[in-house]
C-alpha positions in Angstrom: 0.0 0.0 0.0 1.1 3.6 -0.8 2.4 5.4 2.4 0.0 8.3 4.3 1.9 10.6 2.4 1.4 9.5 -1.1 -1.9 8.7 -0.5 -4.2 8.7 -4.1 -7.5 11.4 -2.6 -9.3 9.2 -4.7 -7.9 6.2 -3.3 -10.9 4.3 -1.6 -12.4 3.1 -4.4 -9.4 1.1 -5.8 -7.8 -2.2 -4.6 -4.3 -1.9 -6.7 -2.1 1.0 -7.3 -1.5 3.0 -10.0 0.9 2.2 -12.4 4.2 4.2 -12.3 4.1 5.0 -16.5 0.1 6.3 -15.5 1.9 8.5 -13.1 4.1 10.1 -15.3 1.7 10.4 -18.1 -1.4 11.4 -15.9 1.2 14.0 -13.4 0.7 17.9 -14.0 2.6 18.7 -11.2 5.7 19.1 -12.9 3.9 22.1 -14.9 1.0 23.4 -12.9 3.2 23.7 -9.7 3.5 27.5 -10.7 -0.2 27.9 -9.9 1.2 27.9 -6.2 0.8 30.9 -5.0 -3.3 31.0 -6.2 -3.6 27.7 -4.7 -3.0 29.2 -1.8 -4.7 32.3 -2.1 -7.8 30.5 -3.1 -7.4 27.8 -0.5 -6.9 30.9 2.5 -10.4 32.5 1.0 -11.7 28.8 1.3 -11.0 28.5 4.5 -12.3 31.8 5.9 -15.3 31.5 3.9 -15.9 28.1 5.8 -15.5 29.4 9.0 -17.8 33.0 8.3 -20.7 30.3 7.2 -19.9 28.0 10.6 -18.4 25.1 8.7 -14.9 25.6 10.0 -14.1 26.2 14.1 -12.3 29.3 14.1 -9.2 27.7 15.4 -9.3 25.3 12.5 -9.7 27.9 10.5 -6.5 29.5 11.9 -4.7 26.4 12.2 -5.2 26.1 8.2 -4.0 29.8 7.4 -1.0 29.4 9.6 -0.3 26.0 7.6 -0.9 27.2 4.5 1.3 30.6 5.2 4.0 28.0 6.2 4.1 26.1 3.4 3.7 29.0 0.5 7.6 30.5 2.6 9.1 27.0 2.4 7.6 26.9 -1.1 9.3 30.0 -2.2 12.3 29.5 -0.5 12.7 26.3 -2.5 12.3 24.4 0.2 9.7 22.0 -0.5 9.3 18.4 -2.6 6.8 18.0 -5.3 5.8 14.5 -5.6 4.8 13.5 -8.5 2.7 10.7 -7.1 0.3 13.4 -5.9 -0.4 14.1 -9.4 -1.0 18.2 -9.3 -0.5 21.4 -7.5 -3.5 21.0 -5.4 -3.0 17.4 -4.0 0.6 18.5 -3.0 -0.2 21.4 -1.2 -3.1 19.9 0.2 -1.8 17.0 1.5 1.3 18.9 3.0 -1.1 20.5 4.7 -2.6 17.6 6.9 1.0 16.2 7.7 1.4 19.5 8.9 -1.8 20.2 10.9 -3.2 17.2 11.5 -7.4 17.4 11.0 -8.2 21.1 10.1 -6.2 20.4 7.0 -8.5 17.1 5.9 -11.4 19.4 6.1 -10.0 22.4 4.0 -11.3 20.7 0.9 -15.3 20.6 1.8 -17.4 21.8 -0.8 -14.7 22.0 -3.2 -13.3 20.1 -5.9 -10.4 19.8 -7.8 -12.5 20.7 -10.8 -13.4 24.1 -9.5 -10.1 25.0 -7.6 -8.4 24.8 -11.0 -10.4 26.9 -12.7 -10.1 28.9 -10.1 -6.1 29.1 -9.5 -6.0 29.6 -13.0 -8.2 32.1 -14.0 -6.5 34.4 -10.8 -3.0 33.2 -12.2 -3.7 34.2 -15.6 -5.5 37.7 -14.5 -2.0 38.1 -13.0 -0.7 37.3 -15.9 -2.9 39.4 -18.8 -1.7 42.7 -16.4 1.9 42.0 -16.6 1.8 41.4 -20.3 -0.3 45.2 -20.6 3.0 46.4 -18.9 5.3 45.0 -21.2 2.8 46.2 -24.1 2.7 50.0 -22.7 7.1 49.2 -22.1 6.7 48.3 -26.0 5.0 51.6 -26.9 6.6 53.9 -25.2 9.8 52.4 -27.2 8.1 53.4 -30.3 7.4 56.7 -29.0 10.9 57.3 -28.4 11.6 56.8 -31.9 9.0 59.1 -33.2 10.2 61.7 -30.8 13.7 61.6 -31.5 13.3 61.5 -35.1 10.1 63.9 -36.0 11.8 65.1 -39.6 13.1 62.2 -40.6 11.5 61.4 -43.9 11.5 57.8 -45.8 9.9 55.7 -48.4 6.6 53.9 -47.8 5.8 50.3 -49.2 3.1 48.9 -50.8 3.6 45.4 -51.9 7.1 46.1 -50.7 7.5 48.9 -53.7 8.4 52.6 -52.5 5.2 54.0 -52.6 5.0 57.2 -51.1 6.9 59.1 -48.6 6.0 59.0 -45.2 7.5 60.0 -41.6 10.0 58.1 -39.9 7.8 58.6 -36.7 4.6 57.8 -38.8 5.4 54.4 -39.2 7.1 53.9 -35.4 3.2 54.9 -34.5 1.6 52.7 -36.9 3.2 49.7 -34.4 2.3 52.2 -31.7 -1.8 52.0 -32.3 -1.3 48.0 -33.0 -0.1 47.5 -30.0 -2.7 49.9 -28.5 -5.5 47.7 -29.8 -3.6 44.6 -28.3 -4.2 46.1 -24.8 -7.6 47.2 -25.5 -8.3 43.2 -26.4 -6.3 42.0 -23.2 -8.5 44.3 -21.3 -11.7 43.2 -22.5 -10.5 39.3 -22.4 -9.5 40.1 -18.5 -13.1 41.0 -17.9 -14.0 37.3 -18.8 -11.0 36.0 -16.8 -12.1 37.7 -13.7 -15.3 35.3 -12.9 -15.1 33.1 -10.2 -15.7 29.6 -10.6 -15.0 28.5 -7.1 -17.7 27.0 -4.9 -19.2 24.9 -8.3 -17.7 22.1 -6.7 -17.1 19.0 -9.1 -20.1 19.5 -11.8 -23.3 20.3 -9.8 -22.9 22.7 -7.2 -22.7 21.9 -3.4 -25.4 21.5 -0.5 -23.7 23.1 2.0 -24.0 26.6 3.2 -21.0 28.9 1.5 -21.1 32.1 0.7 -19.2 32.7 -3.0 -19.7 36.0 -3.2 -17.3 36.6 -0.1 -14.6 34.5 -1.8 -15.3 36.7 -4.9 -14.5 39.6 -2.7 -11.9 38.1 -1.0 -10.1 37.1 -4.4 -11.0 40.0 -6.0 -12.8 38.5 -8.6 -15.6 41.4 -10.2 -18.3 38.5 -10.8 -19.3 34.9 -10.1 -20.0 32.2 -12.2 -23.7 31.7 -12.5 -24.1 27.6 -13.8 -21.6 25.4 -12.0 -21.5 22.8 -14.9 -20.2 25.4 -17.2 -17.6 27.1 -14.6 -15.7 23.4 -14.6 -15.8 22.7 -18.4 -14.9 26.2 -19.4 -11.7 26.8 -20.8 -13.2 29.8 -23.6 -11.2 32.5 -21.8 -8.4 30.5 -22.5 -8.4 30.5 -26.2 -9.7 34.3 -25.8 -6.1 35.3 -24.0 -4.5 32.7 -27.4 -6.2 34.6 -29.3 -4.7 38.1 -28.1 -1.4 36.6 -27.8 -1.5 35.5 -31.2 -2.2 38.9 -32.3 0.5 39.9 -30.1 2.8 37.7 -31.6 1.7 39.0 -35.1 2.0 42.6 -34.6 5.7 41.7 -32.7 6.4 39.7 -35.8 5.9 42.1 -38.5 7.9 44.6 -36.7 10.4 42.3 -36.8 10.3 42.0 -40.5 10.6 45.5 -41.1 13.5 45.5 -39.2 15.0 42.6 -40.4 14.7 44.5 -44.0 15.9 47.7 -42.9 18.9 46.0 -41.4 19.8 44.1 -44.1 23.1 45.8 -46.6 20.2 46.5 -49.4 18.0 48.5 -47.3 20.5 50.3 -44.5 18.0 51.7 -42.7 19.0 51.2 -39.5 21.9 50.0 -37.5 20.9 47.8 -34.7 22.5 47.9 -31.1 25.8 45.0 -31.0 24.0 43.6 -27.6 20.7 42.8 -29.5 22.0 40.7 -32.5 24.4 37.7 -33.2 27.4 36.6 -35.1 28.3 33.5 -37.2 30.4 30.9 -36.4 32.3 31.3 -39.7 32.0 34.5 -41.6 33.6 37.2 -39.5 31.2 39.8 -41.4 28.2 39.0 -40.2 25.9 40.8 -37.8 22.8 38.9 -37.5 19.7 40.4 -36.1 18.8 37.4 -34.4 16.6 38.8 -32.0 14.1 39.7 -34.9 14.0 36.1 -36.5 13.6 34.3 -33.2 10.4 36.5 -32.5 9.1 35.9 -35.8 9.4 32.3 -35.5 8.3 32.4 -32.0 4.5 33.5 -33.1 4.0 30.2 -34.9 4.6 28.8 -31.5 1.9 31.0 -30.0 -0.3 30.5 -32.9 -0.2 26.7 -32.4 -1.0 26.8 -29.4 -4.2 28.7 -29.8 -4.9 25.8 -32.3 -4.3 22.8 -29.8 -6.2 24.6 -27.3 -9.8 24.8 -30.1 -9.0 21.5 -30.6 -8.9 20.2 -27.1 -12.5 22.2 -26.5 -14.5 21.1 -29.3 -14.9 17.5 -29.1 -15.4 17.9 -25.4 -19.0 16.3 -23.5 -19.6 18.1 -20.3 -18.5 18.6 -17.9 -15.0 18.2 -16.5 -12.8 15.8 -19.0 -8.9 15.3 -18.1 -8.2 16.6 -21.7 -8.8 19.8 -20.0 -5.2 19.3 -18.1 -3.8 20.2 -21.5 -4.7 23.7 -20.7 -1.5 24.7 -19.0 1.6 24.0 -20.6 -0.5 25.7 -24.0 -1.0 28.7 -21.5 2.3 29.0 -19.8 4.2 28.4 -22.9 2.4 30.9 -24.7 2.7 33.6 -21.8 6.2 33.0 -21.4 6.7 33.2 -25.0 4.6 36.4 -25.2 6.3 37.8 -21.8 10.0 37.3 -23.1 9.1 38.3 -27.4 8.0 41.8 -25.7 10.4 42.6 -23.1 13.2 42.1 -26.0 11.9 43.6 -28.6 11.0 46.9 -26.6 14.8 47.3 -25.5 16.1 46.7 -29.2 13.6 48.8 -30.9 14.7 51.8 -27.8 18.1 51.2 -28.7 17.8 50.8 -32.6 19.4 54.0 -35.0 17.8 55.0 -38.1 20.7 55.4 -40.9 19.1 59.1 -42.5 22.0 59.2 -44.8 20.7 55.7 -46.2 17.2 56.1 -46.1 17.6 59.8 -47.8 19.6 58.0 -50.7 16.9 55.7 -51.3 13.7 58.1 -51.8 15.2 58.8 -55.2 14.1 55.2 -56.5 10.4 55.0 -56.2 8.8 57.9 -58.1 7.1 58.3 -54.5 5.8 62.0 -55.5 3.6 60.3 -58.5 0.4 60.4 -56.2 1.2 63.9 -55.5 1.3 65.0 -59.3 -2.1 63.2 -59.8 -3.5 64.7 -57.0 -2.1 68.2 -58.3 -4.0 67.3 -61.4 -7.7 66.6 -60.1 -7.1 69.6 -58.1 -6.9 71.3 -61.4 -9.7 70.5 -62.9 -9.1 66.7 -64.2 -10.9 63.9 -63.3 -8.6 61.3 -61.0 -8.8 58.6 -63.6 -7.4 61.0 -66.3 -5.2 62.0 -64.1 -4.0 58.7 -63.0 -3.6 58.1 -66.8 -1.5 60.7 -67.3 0.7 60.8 -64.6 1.1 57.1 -65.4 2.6 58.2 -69.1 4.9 60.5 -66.9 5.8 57.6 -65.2 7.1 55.8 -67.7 8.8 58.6 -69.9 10.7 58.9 -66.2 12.2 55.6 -66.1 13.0 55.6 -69.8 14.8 58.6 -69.4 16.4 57.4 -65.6 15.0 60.9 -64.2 12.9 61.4 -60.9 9.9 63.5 -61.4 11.0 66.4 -59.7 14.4 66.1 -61.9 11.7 67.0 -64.9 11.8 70.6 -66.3 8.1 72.2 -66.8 8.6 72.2 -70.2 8.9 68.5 -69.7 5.9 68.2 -67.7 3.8 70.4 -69.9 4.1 68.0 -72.4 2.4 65.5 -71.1 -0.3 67.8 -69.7 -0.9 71.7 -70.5 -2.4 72.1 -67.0 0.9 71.6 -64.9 2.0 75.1 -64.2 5.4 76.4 -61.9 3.4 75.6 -58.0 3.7 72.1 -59.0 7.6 71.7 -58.2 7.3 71.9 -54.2 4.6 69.1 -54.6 7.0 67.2 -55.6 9.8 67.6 -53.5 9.6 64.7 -50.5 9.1 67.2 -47.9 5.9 68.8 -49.7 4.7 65.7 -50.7 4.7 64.7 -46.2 3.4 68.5 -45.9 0.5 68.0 -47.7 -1.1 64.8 -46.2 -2.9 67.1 -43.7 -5.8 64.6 -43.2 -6.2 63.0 -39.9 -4.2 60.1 -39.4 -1.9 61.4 -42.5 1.7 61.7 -42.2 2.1 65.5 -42.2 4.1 66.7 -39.5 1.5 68.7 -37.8 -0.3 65.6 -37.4 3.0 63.5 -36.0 3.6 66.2 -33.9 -0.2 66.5 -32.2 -0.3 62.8 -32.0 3.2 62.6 -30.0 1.2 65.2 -27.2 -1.3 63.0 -27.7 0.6 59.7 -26.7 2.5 61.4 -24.3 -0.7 62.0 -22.1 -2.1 58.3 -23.0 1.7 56.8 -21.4 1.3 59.0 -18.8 -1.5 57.8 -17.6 -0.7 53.9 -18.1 
């Protein structure tokens, strides 16, 4: 027989122990035992709530907080042995507990289950979590910021389908990252209103006849709502594909900044020269500086992404109520918040530290036509319809790279003979600064509008 120690909770119904290769396969502890600290928490509201609705004796109840306090220092001190036999967090700590107080800890776990305390240790862990990550988010920002700030003349080409395009503000584009990342707080916020429900007090599937009070634990845990049908609080795991699915689009928007910058960096582009500490060498060409941290965070979102797949795929074949595929959960979660966590942290220092390269950048305007939107526009405001003046502008085009000329290398009588309407106020149109002048709509790159929306971000960072 198994020692007191290594007792199975469930043990009383079987006659033969389990089967070492079912203990490894079925143990979590190995994973979950980070949910510690909100096994604890929850477990201390447990208690109290017991003894406030006469369940508990107030010296068991004391007894249990003491024991629990006890065993959450040796816990973080290192000082304690998670046995695998015990199978999860929860058995561990709990049955720690009883060696360590005798009865008051056997009667901890009334009116609970295992089903609901997991929910519950991991919704609170992951709340924890989703606010640490909006840190790192605003930490992520205010990099970009920086860069607008420090740079708020800088002029450069924008892509289309990776063509130069037009020209847009250095600090234009920083912000375009800026407002994605915005939007990826705004969804961890609202996905942290669904997170902060408390399951607790559902017991295994059905509820429980005896007399607690949730809503105290709610208040106790500081949980904004409780769960309203016990079979659902068990089974669901939707708020854990909702956090996937804002770290996937975490991962995304962290991913595509890392492509820009992986182009910019790269000897054809020369757009910026990244800090030494933030990229690598290679083991046998001397010449290479490889901006590692980049292509690691852009491989890293397919890691996020899957998991956000395995987690859908756990769900949807799922009866209610509580299934042991739903122990899949965690190392999906952790992974994918650790991945999150580290992708952000990095790529907020580089992107402080990284230089833009004006000399290069300003050498490479020259190769895009990027004023030919300006001409066209200069046209309709004329008097000509867009389309004809997308047509002509278009034969400009072309005489341009026939003759290897930019457009505002073109005289006026050149310009005149494509179109008698193109007078002498065309020529600071098409310079790269007029062409940035004039996108004076809101949200355009015109430096009025980069500068009113750095005051504006200032006072949003402030506040975070």
């Amino acid at each position: 027989m198994s020692s007191n120690s290594t007792k199975k909770p469930w043990g009383g119904r079987f006659k033969e122990q389990t089967a070492p290769i079912v203990e490894r396969f079925t143990s979590s502890v190995e994973f979950d035992n980070r949910l510690y600290r909100h096994d604890i928490q929850g477990s201390i509201a447990h208690a109290r709530m017991l003894a406030r609705v006469g369940i508990l004796k107030e010296s068991e109840m004391n007894a249990i907080l003491q024991g629990l306090t006890s065993i959450l220092h040796d816990i973080e001190q290192n000082n304690f042995e998670w046995k695998q036999s015990l199978e999860d967090v929860h058995m561990n700590i709990e049955r720690e507990l009883a060696n360590r107080i005798g009865e008051p800890g056997k009667r901890l776990h009334t009116a609970r289950s295992r089903n609901d305390q997991v929910a519950t240790d991991v919704r609170m862990y992951l709340r924890d979590e989703i606010d640490r990550i909006s840190a790192l988010l605003t930490d992520m920002q205010r990099s970009l910021y920086h860069q607008a700030e420090r740079y708020p003349n800088l002029i450069m080409p924008g892509y289309t389908h990776l063509q130069p395009a037009q020209p847009v503000l250095w600090g234009h584009h920083m912000l375009a990252y800026y407002e994605m990342f915005k939007r990826d707080r705004e969804r961890l916020a609202d996905v942290r209103k669904r997170v902060n429900i408390l399951p607790l007090g559902s017991a295994a599937l059905a509820g429980t006849g005896f007399p607690i009070d949730r809503h105290f634990v709610a208040e106790q845990l500081g949980f904004e709502a409780v769960s309203r049908n016990s079979m659902d609080a068990v089974s669901d795991r939707d708020f854990i594909v909702e956090f996937l699915g804002a770290a996937s689009l975490i991962m995304v928007h962290l991913s595509r900044l890392s492509e820009d910058i992986i182009l910019w960096n790269s000897s054809e582009f020369g757009f910026v020269e990244l800090p030494d500490g933030f990229c690598t060498g290679s083991s046998i060409m001397p010449q290479k500086k490889n901006p590692d941290v980049c292509e690691l965070t852009r491989g890293k979102s397919g890691r996020v992404f899957g998991h956000l797949m395995a987690m859908l795929t756990i769900l949807k074949g799922l009866p209610m109520t509580y299934n042991r595929d739903l122990q899949e959960d965690k190392e999906a979660l952790f992974d994918a918040i650790d991945t999150v966590t580290i992708s952000l942290a990095v790529m907020a220092a580089m992107v402080e530290h990284m230089r833009p390269r004006p000399e290069h950048i300003q050498q490479s305007l020259p190769r895009g036509l990027l004023t030919a939107t300006d001409l066209a526009d200069y046209l309709t405001r004329k008097g000509l319809p867009f389309r004809e003046a997308h047509e002509v502008v278009g034969r400009i085009v072309a005489w341009c790279i026939e003759n290897k000329k930019d457009l505002a290398e073109m005289t006026l009588t050149d310009l005149k003979t494509h179109h008698p309407l193109i007078e002498e106020d065309i020529f600071p149109l098409l310079t790269y600064a007029g062409s940035v002048a004039s996108r004076t709509s809101y949200g355009g790159t015109a430096q009025q509008n980069l500068l009113d929306m750095l005051k504006t971000i200032a006072c949003e960072l402030e506040k975070s």
